[in-house]
C-alpha positions as CSV (number, residue, x, y, z in Angstrom):
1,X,196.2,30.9,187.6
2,X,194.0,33.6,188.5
3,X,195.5,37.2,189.1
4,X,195.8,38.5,192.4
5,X,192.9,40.9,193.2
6,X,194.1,44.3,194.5
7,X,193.0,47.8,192.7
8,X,195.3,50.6,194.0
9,X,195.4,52.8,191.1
10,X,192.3,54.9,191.4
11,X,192.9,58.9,192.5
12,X,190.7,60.6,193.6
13,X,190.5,64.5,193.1
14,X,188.7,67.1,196.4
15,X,190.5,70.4,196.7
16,X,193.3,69.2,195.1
17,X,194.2,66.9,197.1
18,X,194.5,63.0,195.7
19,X,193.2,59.9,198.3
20,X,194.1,56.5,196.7
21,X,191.4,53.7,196.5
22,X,192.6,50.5,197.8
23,X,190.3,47.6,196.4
24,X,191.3,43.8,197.6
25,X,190.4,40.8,197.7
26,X,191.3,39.2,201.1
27,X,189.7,36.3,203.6
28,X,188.2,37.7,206.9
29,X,189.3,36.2,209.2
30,X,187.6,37.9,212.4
31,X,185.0,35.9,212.7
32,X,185.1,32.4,211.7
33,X,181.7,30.2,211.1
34,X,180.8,27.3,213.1
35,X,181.8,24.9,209.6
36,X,185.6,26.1,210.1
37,X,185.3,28.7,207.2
38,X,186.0,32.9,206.8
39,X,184.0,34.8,204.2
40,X,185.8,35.8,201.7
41,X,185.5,39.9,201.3
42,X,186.0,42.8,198.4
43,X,187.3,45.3,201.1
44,X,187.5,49.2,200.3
45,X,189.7,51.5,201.8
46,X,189.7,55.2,201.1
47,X,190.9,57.9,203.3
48,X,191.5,55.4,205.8
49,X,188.0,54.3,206.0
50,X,187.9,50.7,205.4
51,X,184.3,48.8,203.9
52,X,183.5,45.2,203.3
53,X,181.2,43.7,200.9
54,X,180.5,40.4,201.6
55,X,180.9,38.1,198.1
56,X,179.0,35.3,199.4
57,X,181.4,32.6,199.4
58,X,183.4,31.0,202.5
59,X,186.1,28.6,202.7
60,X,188.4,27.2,204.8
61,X,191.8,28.9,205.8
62,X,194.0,26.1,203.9
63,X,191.8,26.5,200.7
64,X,192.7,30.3,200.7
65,X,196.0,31.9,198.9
66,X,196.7,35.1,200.7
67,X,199.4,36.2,197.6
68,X,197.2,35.5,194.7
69,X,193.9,36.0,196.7
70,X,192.0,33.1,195.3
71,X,190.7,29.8,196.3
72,X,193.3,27.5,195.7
73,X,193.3,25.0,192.7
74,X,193.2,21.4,194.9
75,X,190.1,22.9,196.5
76,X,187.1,21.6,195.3
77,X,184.7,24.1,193.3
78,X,187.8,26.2,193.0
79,X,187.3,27.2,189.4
80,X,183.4,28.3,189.7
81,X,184.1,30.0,193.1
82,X,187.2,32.0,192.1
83,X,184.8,32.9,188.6
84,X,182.2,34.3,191.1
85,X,184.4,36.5,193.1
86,X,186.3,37.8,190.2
87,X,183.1,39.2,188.4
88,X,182.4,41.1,191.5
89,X,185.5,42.1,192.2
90,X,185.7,43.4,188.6
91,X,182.2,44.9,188.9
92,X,183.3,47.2,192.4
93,X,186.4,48.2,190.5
94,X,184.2,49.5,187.1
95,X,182.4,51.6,189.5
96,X,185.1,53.1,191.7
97,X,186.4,53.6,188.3
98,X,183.5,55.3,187.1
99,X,183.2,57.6,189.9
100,X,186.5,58.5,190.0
101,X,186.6,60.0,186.4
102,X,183.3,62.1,187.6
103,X,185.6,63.2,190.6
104,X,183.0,62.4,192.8
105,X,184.1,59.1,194.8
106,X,183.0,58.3,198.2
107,X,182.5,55.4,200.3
108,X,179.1,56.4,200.6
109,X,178.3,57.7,196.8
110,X,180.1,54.1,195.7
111,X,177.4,52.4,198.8
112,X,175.0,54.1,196.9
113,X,176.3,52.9,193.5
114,X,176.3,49.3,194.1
115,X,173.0,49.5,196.2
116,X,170.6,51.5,194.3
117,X,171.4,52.1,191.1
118,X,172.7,48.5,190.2
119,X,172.4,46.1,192.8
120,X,175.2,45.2,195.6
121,X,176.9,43.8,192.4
122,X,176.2,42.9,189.0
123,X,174.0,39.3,189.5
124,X,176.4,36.7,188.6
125,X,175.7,34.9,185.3
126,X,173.6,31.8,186.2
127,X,176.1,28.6,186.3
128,X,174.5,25.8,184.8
129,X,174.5,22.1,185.6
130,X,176.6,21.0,182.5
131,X,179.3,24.2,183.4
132,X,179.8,23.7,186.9
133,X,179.8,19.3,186.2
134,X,182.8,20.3,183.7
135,X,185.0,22.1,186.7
136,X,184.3,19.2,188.6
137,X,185.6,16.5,185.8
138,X,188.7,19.7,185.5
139,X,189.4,19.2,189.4
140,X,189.1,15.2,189.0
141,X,191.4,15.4,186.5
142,X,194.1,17.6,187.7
143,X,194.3,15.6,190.8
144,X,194.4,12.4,188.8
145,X,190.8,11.0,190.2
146,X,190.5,9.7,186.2
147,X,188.0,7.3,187.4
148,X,185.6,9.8,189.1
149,X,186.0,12.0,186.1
150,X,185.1,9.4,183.5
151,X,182.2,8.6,185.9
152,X,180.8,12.6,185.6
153,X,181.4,12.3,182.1
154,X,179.6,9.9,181.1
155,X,176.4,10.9,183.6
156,X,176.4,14.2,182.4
157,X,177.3,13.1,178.3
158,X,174.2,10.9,178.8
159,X,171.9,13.6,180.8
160,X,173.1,16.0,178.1
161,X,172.2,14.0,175.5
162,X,168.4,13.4,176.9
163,X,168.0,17.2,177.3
164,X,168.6,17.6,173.5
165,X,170.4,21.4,174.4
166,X,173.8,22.8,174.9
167,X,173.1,24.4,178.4
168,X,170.4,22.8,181.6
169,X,170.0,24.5,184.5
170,X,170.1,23.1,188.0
171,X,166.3,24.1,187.8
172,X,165.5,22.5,184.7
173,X,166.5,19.2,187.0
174,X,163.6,18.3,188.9
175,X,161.3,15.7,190.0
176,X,159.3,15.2,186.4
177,X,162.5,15.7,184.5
178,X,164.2,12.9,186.2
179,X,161.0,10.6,186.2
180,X,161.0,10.8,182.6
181,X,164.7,10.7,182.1
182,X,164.4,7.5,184.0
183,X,162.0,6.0,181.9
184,X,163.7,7.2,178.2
185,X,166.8,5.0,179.7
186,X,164.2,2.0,180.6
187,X,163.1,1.8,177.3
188,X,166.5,1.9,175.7
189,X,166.9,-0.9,177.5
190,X,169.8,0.4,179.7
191,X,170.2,-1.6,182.8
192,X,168.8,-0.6,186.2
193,X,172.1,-0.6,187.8
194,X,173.2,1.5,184.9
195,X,170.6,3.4,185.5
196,X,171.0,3.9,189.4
197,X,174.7,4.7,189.0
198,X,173.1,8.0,186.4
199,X,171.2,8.8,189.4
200,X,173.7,8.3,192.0
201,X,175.9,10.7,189.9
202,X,173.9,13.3,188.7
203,X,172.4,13.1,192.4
204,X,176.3,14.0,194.2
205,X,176.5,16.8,191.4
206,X,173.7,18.6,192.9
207,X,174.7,17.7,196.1
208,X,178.0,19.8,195.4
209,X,176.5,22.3,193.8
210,X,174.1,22.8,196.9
211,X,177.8,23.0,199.1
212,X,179.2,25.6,196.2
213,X,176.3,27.9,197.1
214,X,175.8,27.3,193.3
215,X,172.1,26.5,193.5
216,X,169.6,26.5,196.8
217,X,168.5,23.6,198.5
218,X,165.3,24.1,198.5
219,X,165.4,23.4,194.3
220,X,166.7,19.7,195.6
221,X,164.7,17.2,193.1
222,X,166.1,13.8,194.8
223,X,163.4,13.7,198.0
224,X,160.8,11.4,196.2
225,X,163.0,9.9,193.2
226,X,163.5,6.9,193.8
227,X,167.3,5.3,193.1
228,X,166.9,1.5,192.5
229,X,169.6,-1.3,191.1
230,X,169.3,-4.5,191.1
231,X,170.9,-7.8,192.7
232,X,173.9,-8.7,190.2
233,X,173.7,-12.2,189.4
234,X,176.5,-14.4,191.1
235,X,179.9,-13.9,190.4
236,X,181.7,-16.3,192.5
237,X,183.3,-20.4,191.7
238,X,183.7,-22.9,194.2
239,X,187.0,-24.2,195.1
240,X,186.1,-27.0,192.4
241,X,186.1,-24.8,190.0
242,X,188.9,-22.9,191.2
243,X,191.0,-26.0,190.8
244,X,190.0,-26.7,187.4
245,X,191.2,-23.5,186.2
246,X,194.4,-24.0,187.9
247,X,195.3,-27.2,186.2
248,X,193.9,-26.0,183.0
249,X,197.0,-26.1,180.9
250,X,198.0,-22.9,178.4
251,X,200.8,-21.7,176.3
252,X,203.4,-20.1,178.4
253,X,203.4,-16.4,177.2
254,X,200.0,-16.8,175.4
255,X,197.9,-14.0,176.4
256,X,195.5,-17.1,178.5
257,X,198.7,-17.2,180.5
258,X,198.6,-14.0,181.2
259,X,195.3,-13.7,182.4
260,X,195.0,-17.0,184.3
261,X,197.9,-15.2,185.9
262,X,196.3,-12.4,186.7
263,X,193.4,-14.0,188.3
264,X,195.1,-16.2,190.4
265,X,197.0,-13.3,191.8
266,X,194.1,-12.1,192.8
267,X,193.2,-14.4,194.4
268,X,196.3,-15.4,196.4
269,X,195.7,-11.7,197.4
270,X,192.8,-12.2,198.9
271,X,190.6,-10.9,195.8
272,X,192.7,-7.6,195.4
273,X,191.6,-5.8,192.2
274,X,193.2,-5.9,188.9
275,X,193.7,-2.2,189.5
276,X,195.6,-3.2,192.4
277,X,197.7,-5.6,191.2
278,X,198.7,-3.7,187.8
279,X,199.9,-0.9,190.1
280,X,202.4,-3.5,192.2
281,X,206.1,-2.6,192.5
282,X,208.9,-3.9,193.9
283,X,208.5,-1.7,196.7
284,X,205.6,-3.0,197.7
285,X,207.0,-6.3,198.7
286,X,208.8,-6.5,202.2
287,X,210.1,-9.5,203.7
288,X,207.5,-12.2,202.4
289,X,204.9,-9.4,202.7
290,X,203.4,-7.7,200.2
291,X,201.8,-4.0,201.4
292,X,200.0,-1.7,199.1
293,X,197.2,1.2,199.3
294,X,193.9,0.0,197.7
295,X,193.0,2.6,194.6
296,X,189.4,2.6,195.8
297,X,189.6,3.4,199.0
298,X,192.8,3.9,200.5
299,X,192.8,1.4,202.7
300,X,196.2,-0.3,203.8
301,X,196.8,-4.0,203.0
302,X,199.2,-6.3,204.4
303,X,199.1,-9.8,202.8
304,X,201.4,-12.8,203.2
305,X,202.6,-13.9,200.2
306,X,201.5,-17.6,199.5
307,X,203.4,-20.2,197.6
308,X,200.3,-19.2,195.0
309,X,201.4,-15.4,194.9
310,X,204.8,-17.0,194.7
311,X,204.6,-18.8,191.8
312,X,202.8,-16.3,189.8
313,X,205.2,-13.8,190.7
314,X,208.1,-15.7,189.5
315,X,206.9,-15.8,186.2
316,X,207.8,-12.5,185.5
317,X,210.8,-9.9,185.2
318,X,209.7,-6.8,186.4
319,X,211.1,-3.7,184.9
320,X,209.0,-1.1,187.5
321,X,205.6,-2.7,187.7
322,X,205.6,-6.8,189.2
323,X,203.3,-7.3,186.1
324,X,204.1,-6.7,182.5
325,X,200.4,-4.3,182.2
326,X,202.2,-0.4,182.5
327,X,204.6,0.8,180.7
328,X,207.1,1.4,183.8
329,X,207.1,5.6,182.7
330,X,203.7,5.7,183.2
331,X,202.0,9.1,184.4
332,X,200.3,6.6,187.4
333,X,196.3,7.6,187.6
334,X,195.6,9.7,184.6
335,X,193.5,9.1,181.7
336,X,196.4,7.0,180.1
337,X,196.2,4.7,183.0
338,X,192.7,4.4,183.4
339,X,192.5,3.3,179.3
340,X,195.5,1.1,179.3
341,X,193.9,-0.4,182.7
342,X,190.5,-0.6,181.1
343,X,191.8,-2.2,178.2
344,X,193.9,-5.3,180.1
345,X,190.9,-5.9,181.8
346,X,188.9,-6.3,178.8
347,X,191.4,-8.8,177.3
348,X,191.8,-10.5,180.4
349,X,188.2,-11.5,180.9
350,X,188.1,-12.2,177.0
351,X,190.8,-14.9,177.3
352,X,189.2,-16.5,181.3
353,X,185.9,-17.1,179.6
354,X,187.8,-19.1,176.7
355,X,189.3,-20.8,179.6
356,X,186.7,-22.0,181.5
357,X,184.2,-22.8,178.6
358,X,187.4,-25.5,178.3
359,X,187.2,-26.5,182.0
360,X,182.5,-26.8,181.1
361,X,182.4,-24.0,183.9
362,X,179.4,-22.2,183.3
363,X,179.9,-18.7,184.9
364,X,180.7,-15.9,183.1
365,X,184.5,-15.9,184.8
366,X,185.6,-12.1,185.0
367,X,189.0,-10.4,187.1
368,X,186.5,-9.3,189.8
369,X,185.5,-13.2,190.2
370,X,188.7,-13.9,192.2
371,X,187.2,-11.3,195.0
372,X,184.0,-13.2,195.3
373,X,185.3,-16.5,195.0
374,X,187.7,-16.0,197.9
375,X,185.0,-14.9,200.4
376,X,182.5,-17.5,199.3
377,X,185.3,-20.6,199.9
378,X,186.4,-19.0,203.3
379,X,182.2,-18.9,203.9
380,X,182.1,-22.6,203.1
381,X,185.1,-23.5,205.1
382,X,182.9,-22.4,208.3
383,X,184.7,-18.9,209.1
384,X,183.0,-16.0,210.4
385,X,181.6,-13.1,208.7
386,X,183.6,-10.4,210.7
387,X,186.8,-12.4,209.9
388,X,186.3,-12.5,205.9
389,X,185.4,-8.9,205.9
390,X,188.3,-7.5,207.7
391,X,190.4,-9.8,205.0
392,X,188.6,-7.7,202.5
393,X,189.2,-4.8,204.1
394,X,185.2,-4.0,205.0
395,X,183.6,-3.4,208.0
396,X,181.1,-6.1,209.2
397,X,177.8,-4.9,211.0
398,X,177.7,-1.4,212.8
399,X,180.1,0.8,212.0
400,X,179.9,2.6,215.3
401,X,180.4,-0.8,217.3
402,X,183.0,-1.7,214.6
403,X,185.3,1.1,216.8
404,X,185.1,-0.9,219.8
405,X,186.6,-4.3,218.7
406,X,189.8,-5.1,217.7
407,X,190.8,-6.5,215.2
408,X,191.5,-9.5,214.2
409,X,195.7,-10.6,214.6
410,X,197.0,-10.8,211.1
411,X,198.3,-14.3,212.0
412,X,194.6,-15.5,211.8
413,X,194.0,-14.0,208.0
414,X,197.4,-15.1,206.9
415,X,196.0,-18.9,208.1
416,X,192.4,-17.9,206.3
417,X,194.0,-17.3,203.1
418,X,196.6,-19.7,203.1
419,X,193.8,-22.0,203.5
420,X,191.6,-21.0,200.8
421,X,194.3,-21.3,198.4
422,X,195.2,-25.2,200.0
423,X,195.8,-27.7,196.6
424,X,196.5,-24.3,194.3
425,X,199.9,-25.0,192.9
């Protein structure tokens, strides 16, 4: 927690007579900017005379505790910006410090202290790419975003690690750097998607460092770099194979039960992500519905529960969770989560490929199959693009006409998907 930033202590001596310094940190809010945000001010008052030094950082009202004047923690960029206020507001106080031992303080003498003989304030120590990635990966992680903080890790672990030094500087990041960063990953033989999703990461870094005021724009080394993956091969089954795998027979409470489990629930849920279904409650079902919040994105989901959903769900006796993958006192979305979640979905494509190697079905089956394989069967079946995507929960086509339409009545996808599953036990 930061301290609050208020310096009342200083007396000042003329004629015997003391003034008190007033130094605080505060957000001014006369005059607001046109993006919603005050500047944030060291303001100065001395014999009733008030003056404002401008710190160079703005935020919204919301992001701004008045009683510990500081940026609040949830805000993003909190810990660099409160850091860069705090050394001026330490540098102003050394000063009016300063002068007042020499009994010679002044608004004016202190004007010409931070002006002339050091600058406005002490230059704030350079905050380099690696330092300012970590309080990102801080923020992720104190507002349990595990998967966005794994992601930064491992861009800027891997970035690090071509650099070959403890500390890179936003500048040290342009276009020739990432050229050849690119091509050291090539000839490791990491893939281009792999690749693009380095990019893509190190690219929204700079983007926020940009918004932090932490770096300039004009520095901005992504204008000719070119970000390229490549099409993934294909992940979906048909409905032939679909079947297969559902009459395949396998030990009840062998871990191939559990993941043919799995997958089919997935499926019955319209290719919901084993993310998703892990984080399934009791809750979340209400009256033959099941409801939930997508991880990912947020978005709400109202399924119909299918005699297929039925019958996997039956199988089990949950405790808190619907499957048997959390422990039910689970810290939900931190690190522990995101390994133990990692882990069942390693295991659970482990034991479908043994599965369908048994069923001759030569895709590499996976969790995220189930997703694939849904939309491609409803495809097949002859129904429309802008249907299957609002059953995934995407937008289809422009996403400015998309706010014109309506959507589709949930009766319709309940039919879709009870249709797709048709001969699925």
């Amino acid at each position: 927690m930061f301290a609050k930033f208020e310096f009342a202590n200083a007396r000042v001596k003329h004629h015997k007579i003391q003034f008190m310094v007033s130094i605080k940190v505060l957000l001014d809010k006369r005059h607001q900017k046109k993006n919603q945000e005050f500047n944030v001010v060291i303001r100065i008052t001395y014999k009733r005379i008030t003056y404002n030094i401008q710190t160079g950082v703005s935020v919204v009202e919301n992001n701004w505790n008045d009683n510990l004047c500081s940026i609040v923690k949830e805000s993003n960029n909190s810990v660099v910006l409160n850091k860069k206020i705090n050394s001026q507001f330490y540098n102003v106080q050394k000063i009016t410090s300063e002068l007042e031992e020499e009994n010679r303080f002044s608004i004016d003498e202190l004007k010409n202290q931070l002006f002339n003989k050091p600058p406005l304030v002490e230059k704030p120590k350079e905050i380099s790419f690696n330092e300012f990635t970590d309080s990102l990966i801080s923020n992720f992680i104190s507002t349990r975003k595990t998967g966005n903080s794994q992601v930064y890790s491992v861009a800027k672990n891997r970035i690090m690690g071509y650099a070959g030094k403890d500390t890179l500087l936003f500048k040290e990041i342009d276009y020739q750097f990432l050229e050849t960063f690119k091509d050291k990953l090539a000839s490791e033989n990491i893939k281009p998607n792999t690749i693009s999703n380095y990019l893509r990461t190190i690219r929204a870094i700079y983007n926020k460092a940009i918004k932090a005021k932490v770096v300039d724009r004009s520095l901005y080394p992504f204008y000719d770099i070119q970000i390229k993956g490549e099409k993934t091969q294909k992940r979906s089954i048909t409905k032939e194979d679909i079947l297969k795998l559902n009459k395949e027979k396998v030990k009840v409470g062998s871990k191939e039960w559990h993941a043919k489990n799995y997958f089919f629930l997935s499926f019955a849920l319209i290719g919901a992500s084993f993310t998703d279904i892990a984080y399934l409650t009791k809750d979340n079902i209400q009256k033959d519905r099941i409801i939930f919040r997508r991880r990912k994105t947020k978005k709400l989901y109202d399924i119909k529960l299918t005699p297929l959903a039925k019958e996997v769900l039956k199988q089990y006796k949950p405790d808190k969770y619907l499957l048997p993958i959390f422990p039910s006192n689970m810290v939900e979305d931190g690190i522990e989560s995101k390994n133990i979640t990692r882990q069942a979905i390693k295991q659970t494509n482990k034991y479908l490929d043994r599965i369908a190697k048994r069923c001759k079905i030569e895709l590499n089956i996976t969790t995220y199959v189930a997703r694939h394989s849904w939309a491609t069967i409803a495809k097949r079946m002859g129904y429309s693009n802008e249907l299957i995507a609002e059953a995934l929960g995407h937008e289809y086509g422009n996403k400015i006409t998309n706010i014109y339409l309506d959507s589709f009545d949930q009766h319709l996808i309940d039919d879709l998907n009870l249709k797709v599953q048709n001969g699925l036990r």
